[in-house]
MOPAC internal coordinates of N, CA, C and O (Angstrom, degrees):
PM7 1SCF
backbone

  N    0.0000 0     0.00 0     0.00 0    0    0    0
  C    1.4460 1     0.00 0     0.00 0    1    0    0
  C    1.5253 1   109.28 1     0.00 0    2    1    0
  O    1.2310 1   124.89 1   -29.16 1    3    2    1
  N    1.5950 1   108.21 1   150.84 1    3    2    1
  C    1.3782 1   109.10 1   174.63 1    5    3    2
  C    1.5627 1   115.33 1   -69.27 1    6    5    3
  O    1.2310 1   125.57 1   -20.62 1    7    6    5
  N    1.5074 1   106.90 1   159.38 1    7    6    5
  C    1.3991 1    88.07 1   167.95 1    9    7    6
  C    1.8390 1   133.91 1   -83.86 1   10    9    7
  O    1.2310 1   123.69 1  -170.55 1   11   10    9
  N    1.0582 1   110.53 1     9.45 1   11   10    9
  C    1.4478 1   130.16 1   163.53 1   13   11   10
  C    1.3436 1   106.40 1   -64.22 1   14   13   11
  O    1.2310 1   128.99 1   109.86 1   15   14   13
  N    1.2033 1   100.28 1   -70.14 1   15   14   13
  C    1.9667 1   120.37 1   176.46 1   17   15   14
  C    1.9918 1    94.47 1   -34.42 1   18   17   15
  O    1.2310 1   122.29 1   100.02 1   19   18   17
  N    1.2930 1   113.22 1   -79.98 1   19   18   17
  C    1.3893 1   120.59 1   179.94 1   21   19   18
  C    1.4651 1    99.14 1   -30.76 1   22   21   19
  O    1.2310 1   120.19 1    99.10 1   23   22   21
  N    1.0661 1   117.25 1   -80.90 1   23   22   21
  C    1.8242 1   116.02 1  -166.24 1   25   23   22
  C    1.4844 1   120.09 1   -53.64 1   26   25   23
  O    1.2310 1   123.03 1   177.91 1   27   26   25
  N    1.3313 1   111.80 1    -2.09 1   27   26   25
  C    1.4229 1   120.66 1  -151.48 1   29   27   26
  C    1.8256 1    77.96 1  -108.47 1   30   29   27
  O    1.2310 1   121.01 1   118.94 1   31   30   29
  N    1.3305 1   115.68 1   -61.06 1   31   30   29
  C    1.5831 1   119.00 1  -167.30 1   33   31   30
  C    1.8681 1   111.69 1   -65.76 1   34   33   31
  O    1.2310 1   126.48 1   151.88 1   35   34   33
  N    1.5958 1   105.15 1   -28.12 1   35   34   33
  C    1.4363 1   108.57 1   169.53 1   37   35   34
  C    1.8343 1   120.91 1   -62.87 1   38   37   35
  O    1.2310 1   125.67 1   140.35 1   39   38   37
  N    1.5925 1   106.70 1   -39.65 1   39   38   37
  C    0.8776 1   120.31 1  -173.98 1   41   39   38
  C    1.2713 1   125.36 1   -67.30 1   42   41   39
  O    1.2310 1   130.96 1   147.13 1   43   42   41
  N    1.3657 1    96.46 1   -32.87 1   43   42   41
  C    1.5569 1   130.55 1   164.66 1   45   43   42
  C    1.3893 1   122.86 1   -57.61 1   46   45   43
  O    1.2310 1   123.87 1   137.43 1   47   46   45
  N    1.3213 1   110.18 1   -42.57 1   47   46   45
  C    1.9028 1   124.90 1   173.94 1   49   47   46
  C    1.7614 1   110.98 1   -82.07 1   50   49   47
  O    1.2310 1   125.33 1   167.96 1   51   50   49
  N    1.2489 1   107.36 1   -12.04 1   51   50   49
  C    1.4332 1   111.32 1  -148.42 1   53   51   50
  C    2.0143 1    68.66 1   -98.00 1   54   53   51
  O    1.2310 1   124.37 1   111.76 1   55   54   53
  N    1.3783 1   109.22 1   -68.24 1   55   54   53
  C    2.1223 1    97.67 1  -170.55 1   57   55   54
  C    1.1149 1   103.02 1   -50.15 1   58   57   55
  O    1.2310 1   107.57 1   140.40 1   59   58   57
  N    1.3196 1   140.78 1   -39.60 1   59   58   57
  C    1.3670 1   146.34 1  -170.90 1   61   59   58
  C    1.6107 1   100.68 1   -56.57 1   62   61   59
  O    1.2310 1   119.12 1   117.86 1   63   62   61
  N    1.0470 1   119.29 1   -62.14 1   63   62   61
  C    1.6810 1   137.12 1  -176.38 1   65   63   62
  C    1.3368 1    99.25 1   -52.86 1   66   65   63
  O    1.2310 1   119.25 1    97.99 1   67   66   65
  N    1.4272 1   119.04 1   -82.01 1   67   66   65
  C    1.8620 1   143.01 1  -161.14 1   69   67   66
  C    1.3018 1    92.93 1   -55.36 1   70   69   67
  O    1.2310 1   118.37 1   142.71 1   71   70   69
  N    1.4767 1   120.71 1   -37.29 1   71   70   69
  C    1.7469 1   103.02 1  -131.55 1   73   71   70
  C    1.9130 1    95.50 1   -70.72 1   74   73   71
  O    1.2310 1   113.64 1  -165.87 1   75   74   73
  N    1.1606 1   129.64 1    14.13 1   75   74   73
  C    1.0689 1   106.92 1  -173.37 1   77   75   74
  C    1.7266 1    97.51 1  -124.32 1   78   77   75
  O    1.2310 1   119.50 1  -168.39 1   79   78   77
  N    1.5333 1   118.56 1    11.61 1   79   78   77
  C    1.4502 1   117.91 1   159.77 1   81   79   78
  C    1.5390 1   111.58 1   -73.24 1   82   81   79
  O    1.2310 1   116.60 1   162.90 1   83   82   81
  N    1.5753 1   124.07 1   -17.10 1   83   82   81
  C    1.2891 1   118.78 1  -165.59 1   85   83   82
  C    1.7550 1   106.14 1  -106.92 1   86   85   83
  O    1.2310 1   130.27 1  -167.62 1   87   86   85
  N    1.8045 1    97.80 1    12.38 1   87   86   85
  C    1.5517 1    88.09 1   177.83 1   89   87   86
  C    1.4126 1   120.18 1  -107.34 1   90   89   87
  O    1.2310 1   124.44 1  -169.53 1   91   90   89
  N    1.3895 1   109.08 1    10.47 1   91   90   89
  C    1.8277 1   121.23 1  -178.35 1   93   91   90
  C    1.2006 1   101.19 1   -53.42 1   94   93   91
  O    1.2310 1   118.50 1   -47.08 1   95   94   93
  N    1.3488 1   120.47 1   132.92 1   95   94   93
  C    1.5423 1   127.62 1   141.38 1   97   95   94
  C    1.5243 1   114.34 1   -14.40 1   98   97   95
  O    1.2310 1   128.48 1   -49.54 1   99   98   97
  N    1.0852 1   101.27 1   130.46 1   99   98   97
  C    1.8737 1   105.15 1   153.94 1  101   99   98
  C    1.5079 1   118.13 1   -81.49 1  102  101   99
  O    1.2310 1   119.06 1   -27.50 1  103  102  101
  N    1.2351 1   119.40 1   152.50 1  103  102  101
  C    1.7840 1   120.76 1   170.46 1  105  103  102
  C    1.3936 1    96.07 1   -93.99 1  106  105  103
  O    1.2310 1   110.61 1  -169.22 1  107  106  105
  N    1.3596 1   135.26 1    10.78 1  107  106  105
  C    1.5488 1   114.29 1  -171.84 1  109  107  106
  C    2.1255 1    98.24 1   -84.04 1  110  109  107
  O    1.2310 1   122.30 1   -19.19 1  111  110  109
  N    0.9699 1   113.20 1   160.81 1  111  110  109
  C    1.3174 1   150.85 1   144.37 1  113  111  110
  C    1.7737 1    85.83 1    -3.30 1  114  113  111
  O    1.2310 1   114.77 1   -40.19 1  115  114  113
  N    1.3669 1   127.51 1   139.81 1  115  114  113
  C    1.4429 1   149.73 1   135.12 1  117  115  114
  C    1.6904 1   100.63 1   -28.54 1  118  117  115
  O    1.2310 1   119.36 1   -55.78 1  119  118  117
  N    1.1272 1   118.83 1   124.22 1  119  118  117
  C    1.5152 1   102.94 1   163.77 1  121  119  118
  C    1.5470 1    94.41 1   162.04 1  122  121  119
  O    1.2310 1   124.56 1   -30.55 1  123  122  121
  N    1.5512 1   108.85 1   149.45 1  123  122  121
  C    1.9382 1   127.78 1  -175.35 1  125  123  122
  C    1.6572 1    95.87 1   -53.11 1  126  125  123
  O    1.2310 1   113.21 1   165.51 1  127  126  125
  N    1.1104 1   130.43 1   -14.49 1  127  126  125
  C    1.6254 1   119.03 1   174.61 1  129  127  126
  C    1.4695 1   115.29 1   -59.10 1  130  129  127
  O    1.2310 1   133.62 1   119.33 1  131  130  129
  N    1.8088 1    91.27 1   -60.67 1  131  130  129
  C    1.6725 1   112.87 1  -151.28 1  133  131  130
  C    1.8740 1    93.53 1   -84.73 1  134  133  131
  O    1.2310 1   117.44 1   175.02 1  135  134  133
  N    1.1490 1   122.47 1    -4.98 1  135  134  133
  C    1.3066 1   122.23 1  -176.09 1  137  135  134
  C    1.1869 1   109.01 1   -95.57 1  138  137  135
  O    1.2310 1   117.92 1   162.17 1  139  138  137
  N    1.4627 1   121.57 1   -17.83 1  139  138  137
  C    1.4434 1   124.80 1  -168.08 1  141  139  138
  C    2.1403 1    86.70 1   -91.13 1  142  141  139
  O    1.2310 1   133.71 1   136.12 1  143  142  141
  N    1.0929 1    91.10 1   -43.88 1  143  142  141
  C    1.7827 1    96.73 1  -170.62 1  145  143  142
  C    1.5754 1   100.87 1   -64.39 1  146  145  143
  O    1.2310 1   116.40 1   157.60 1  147  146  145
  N    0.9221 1   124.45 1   -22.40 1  147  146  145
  C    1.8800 1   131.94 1  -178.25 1  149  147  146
  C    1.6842 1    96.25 1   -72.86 1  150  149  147
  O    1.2310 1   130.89 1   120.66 1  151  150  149
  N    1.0700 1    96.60 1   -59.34 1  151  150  149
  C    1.7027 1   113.58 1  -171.63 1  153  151  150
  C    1.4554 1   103.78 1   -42.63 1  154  153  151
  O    1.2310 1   125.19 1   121.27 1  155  154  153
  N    1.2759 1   107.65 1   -58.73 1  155  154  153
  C    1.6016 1   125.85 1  -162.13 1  157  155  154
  C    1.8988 1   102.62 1   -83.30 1  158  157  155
  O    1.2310 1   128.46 1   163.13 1  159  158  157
  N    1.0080 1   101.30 1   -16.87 1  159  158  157
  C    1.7963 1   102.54 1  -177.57 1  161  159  158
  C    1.9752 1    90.58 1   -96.22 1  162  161  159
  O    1.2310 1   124.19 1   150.83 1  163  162  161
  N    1.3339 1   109.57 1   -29.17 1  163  162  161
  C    1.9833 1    94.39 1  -173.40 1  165  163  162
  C    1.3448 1   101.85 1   -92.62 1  166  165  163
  O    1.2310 1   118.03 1  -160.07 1  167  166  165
  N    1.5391 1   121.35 1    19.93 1  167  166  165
  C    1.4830 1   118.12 1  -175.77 1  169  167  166
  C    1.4177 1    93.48 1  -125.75 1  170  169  167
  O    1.2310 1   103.56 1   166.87 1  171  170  169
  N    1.3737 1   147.85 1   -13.13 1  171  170  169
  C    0.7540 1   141.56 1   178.85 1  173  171  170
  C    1.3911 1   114.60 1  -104.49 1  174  173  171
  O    1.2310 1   112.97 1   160.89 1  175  174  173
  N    1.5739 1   130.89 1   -19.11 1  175  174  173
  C    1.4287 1   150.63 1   147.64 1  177  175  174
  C    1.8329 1    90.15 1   -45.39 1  178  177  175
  O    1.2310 1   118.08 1   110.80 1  179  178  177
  N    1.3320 1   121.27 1   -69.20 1  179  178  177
  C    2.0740 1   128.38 1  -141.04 1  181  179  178
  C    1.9212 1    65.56 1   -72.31 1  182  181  179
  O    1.2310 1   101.61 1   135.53 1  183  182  181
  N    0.9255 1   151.15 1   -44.47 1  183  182  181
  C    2.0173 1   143.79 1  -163.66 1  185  183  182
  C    1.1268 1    86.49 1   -57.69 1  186  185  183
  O    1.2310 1   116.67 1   102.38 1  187  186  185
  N    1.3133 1   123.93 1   -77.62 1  187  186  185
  C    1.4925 1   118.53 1  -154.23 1  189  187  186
  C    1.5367 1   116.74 1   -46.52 1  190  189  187
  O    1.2310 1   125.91 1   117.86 1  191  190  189
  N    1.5705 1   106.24 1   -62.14 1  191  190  189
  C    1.1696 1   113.24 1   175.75 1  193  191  190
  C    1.2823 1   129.67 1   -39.36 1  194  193  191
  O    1.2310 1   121.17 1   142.41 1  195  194  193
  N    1.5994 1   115.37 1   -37.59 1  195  194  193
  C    1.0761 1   121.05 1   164.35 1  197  195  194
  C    1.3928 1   129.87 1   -73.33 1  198  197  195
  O    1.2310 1   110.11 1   145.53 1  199  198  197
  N    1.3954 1   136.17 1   -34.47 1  199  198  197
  C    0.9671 1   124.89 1   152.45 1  201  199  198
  C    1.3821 1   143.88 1   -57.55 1  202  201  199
  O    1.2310 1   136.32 1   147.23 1  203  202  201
  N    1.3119 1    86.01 1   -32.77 1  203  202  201
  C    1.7909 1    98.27 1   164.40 1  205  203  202
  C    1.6850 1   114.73 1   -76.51 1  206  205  203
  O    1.2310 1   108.85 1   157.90 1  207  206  205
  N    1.3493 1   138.47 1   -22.10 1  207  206  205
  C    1.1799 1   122.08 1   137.07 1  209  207  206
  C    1.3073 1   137.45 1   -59.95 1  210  209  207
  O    1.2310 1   125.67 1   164.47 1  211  210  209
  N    1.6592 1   106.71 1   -15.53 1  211  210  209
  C    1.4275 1   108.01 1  -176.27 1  213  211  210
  C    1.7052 1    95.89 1   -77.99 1  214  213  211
  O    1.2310 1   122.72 1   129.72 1  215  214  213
  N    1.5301 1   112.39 1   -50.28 1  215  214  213
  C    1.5063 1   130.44 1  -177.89 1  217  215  214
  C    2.1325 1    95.87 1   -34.44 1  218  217  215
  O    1.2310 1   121.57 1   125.76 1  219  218  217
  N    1.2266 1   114.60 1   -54.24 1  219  218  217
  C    1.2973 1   125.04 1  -149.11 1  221  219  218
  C    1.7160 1    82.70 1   -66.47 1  222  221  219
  O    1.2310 1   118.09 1   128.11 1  223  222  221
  N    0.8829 1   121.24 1   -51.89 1  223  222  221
  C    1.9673 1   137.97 1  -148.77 1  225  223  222
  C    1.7780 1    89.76 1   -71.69 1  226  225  223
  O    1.2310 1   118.94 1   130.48 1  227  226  225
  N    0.7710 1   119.63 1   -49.52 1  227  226  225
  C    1.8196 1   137.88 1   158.94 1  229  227  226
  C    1.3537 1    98.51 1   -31.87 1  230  229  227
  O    1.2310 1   128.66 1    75.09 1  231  230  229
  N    1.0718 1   100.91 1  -104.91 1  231  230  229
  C    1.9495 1   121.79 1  -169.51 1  233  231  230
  C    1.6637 1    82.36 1   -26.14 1  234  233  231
  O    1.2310 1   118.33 1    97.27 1  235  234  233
  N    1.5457 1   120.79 1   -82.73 1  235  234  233
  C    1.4017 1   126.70 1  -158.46 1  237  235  234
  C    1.6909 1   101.61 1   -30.41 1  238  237  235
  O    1.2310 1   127.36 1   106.57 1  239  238  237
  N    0.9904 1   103.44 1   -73.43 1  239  238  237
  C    1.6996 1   111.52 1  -172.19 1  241  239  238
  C    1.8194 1   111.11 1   -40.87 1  242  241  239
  O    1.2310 1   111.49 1   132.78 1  243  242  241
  N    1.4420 1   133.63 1   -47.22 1  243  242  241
  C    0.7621 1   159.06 1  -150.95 1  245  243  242
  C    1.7197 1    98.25 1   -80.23 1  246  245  243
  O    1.2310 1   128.43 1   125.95 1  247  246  245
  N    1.3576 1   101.37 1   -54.05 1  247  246  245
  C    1.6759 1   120.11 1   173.52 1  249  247  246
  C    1.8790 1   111.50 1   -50.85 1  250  249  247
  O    1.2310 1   135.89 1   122.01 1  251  250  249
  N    1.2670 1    86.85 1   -57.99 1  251  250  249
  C    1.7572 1   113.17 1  -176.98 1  253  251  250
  C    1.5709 1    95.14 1   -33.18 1  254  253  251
  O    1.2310 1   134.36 1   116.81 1  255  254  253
  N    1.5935 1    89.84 1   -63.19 1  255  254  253
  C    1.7868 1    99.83 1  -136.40 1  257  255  254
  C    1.6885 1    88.52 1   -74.25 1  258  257  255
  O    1.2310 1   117.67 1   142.23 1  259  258  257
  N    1.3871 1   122.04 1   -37.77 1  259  258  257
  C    1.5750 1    99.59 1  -173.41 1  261  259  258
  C    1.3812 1   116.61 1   -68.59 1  262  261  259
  O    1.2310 1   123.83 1   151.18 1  263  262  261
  N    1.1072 1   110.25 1   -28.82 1  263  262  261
  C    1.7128 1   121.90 1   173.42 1  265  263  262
  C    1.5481 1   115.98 1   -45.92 1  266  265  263
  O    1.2310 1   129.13 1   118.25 1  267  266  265
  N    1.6586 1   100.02 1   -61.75 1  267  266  265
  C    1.8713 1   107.03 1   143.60 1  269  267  266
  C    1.1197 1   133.08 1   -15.24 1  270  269  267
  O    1.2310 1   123.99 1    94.36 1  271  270  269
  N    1.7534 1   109.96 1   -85.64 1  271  270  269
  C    1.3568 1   132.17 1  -178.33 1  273  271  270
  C    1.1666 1   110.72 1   -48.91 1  274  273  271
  O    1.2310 1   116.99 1   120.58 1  275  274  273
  N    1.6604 1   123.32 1   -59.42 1  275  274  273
  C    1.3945 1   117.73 1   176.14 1  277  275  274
  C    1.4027 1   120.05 1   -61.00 1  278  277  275
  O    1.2310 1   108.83 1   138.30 1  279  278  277
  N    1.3310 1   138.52 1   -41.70 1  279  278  277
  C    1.5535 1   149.01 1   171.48 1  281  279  278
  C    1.6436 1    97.30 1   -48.37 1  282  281  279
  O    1.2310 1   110.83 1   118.48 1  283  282  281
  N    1.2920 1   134.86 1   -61.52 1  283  282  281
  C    1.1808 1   140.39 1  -174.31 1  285  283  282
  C    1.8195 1   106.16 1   -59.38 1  286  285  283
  O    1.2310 1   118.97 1   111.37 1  287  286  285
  N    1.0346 1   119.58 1   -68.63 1  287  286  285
  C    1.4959 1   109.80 1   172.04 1  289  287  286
  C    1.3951 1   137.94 1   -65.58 1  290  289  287
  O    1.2310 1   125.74 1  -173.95 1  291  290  289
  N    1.9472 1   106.58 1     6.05 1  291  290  289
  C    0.9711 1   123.91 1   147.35 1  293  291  290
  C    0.9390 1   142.51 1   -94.97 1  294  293  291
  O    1.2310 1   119.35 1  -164.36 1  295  294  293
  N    1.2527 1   118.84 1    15.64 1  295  294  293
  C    1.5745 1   141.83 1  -170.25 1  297  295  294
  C    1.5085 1    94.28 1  -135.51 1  298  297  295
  O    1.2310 1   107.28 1   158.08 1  299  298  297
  N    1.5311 1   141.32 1   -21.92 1  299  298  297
  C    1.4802 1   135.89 1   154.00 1  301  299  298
  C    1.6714 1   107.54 1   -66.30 1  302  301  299
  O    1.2310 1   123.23 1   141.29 1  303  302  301
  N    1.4735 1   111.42 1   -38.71 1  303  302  301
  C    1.3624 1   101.10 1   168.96 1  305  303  302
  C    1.6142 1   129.51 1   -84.90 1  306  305  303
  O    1.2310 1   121.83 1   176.27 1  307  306  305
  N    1.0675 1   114.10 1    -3.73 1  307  306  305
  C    1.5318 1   130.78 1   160.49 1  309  307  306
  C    1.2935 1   133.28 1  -177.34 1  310  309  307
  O    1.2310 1   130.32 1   -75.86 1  311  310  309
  N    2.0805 1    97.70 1   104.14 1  311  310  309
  C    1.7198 1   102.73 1  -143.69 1  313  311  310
  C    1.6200 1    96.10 1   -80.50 1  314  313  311
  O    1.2310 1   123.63 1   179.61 1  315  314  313
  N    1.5468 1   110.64 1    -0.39 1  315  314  313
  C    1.3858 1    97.87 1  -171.45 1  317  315  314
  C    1.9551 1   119.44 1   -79.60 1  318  317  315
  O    1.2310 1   127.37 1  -179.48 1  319  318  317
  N    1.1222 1   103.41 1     0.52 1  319  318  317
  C    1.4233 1   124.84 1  -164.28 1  321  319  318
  C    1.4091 1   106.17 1  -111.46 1  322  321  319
  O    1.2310 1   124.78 1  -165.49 1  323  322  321
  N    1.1649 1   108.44 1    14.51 1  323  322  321
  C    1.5526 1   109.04 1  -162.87 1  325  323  322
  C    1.5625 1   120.84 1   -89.93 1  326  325  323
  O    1.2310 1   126.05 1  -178.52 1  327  326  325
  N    1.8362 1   105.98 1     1.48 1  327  326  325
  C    1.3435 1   143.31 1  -179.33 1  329  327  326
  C    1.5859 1    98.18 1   -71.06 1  330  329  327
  O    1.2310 1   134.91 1   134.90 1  331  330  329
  N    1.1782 1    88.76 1   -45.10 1  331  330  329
  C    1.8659 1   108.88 1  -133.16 1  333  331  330
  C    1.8032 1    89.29 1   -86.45 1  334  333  331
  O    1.2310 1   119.97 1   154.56 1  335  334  333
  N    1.3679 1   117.66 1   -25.44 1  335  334  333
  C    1.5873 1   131.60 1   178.42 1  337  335  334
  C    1.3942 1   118.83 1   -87.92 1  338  337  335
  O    1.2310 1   125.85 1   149.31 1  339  338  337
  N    1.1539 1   106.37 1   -30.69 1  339  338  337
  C    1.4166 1   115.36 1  -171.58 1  341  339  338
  C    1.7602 1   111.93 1   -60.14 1  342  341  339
  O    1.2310 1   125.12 1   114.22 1  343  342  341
  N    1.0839 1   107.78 1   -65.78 1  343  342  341
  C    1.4619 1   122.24 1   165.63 1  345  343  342
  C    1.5584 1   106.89 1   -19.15 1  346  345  343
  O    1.2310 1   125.16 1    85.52 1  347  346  345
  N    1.1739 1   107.69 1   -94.48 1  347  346  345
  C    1.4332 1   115.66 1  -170.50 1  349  347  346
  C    1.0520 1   107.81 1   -66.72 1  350  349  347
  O    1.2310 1   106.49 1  -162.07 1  351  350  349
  N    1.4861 1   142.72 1    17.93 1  351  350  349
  C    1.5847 1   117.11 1  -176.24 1  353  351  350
  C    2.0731 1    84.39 1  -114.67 1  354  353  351
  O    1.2310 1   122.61 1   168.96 1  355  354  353
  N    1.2528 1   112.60 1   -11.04 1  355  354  353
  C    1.5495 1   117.56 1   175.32 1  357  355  354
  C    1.3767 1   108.37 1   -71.79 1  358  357  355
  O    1.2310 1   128.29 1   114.04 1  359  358  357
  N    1.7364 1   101.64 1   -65.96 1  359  358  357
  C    1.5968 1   100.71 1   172.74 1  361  359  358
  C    1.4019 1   112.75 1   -53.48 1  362  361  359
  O    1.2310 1   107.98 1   155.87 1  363  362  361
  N    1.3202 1   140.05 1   -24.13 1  363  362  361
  C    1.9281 1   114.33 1  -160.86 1  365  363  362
  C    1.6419 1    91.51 1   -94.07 1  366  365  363
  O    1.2310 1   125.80 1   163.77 1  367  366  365
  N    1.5795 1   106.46 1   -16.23 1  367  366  365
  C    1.8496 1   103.65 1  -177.46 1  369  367  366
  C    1.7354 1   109.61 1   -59.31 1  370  369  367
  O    1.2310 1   130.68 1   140.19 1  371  370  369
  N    1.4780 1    97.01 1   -39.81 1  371  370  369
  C    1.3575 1   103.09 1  -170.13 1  373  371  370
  C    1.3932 1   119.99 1   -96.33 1  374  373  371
  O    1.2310 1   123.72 1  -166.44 1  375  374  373
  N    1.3255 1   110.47 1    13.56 1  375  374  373
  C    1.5282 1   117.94 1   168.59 1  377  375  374
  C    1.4466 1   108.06 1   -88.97 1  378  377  375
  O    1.2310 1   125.54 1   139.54 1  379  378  377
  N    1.5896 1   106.97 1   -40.46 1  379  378  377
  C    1.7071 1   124.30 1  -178.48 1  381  379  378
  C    1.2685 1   107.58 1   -76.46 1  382  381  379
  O    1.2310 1   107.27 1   176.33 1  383  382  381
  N    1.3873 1   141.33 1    -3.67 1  383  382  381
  C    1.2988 1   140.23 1  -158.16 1  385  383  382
  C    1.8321 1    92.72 1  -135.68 1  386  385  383
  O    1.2310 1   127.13 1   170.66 1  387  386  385
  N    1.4032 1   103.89 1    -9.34 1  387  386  385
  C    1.8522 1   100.84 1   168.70 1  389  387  386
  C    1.3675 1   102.30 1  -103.86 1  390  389  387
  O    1.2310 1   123.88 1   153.95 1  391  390  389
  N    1.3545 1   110.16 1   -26.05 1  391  390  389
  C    1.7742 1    99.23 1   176.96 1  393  391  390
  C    1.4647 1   112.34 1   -74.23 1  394  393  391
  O    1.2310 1   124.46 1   126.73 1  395  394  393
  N    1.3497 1   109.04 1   -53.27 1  395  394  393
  C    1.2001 1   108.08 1   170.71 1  397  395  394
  C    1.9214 1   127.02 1   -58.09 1  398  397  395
  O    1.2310 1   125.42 1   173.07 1  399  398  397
  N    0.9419 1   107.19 1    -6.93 1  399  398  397
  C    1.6386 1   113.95 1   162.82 1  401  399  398
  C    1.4082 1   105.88 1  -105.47 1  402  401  399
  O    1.2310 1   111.42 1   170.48 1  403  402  401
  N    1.2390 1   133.76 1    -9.52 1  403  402  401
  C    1.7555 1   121.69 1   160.22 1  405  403  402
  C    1.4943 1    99.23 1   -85.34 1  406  405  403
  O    1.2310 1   115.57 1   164.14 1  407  406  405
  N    0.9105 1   126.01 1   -15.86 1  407  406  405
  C    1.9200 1   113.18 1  -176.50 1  409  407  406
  C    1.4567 1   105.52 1   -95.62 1  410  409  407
  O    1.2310 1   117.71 1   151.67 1  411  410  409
  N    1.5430 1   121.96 1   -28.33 1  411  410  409
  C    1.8614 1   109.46 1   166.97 1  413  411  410
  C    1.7693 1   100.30 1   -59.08 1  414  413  411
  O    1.2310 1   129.40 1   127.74 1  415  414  413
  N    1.4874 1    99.48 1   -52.26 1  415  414  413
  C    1.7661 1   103.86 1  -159.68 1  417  415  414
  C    1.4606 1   100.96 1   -55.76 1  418  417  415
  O    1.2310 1   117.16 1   150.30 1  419  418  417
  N    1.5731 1   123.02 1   -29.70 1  419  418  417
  C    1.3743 1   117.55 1  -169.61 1  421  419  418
  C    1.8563 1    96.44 1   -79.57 1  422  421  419
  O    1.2310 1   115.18 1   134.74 1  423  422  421
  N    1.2327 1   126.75 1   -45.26 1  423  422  421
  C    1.5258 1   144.37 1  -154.29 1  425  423  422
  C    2.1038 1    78.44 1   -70.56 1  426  425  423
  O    1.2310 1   119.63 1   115.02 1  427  426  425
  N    1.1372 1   118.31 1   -64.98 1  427  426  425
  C    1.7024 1   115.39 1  -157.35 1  429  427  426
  C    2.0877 1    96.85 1   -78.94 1  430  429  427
  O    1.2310 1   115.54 1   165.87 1  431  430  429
  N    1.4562 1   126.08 1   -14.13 1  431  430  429
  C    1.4531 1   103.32 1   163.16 1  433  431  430
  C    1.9746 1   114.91 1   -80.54 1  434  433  431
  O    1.2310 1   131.99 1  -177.58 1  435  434  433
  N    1.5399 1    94.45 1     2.42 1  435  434  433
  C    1.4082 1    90.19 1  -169.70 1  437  435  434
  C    2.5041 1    93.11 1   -77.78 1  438  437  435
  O    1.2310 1   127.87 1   157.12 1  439  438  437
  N    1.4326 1   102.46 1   -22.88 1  439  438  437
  C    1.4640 1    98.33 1  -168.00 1  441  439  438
  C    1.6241 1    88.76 1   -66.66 1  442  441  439
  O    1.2310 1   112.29 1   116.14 1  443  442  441
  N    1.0614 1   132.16 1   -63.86 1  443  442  441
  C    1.2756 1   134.74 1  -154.81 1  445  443  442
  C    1.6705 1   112.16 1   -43.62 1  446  445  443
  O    1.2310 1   125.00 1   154.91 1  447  446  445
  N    1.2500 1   108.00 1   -25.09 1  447  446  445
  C    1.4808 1   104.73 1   173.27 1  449  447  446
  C    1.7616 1   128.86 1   -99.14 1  450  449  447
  O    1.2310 1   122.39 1  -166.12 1  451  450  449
  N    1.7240 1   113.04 1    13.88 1  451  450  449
  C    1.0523 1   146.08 1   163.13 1  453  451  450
  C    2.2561 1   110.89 1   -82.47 1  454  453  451
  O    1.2310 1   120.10 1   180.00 1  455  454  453

C-alpha cells in the first residue's frame, strides 16, 4: 500500500475510535453555545460509529472473499479434495461474517448513547 492509503486508513480508525471522546456532555451553563458544541460532539460520536461499522463490513467482506478465492483455486488444483474443503471454508466464512456483525452491532450501540 501507498503511504497515503496507510494515513488515509489510520485516520480512518483513529474518528472511528475518538469520535466518541468529543461527544461528552459539557458542565457549562444551558445556553445556544454549549448546545451547538453537544450537537457537533453527538455528530461526530454517530461518524465514528459509522465508519467503524462501515470499516467492520469491509474487513468482513474482504475475509469472505479470500477464503472463497483461495478454497476455489484449491479445488481447481485438486477437484478430488473438494469434500474435504468445503466444510471448513463454510464454517471460517461464518465465523468472519459473525465477528464482523458483532463489531457493526457493537460500532451502532455506541450511537444510542450520544
Amino acid at each position: 500500500m501507498t503511504r497515503t492509503v496507510k494515513l488515509a486508513t489510520i485516520g480512518l480508525v483513529l474518528m472511528a475510535t475518538c469520535g466518541s471522546a468529543f461527544a461528552q456532555p459539557e458542565q457549562a451553563p444551558a445556553g445556544a453555545v454549549s448546545e451547538v458544541k453537544s450537537d457537533i460532539g453527538r455528530g461526530l460520536g454517530i461518524l465514528g460509529a459509522c465508519i467503524g461499522a462501515g470499516l467492520a463490513v469491509v474487513g468482513g467482506a474482504i475475509g469472505i472473499a479470500r477464503i472463497g478465492g483461495n478454497t476455489v483455486e484449491a479445488i481447481a488444483r485438486q477437484p478430488e479434495a473438494s469434500g474435504a474443503m468445503f466444510a471448513p471454508m463454510i464454517i471460517t466464512a461464518a465465523m468472519i461474517e459473525g465477528i464482523a456483525l458483532f463489531a457493526v452491532v457493537v460500532g451502532m450501540l455506541g450511537v444510542g448513547k450520544f
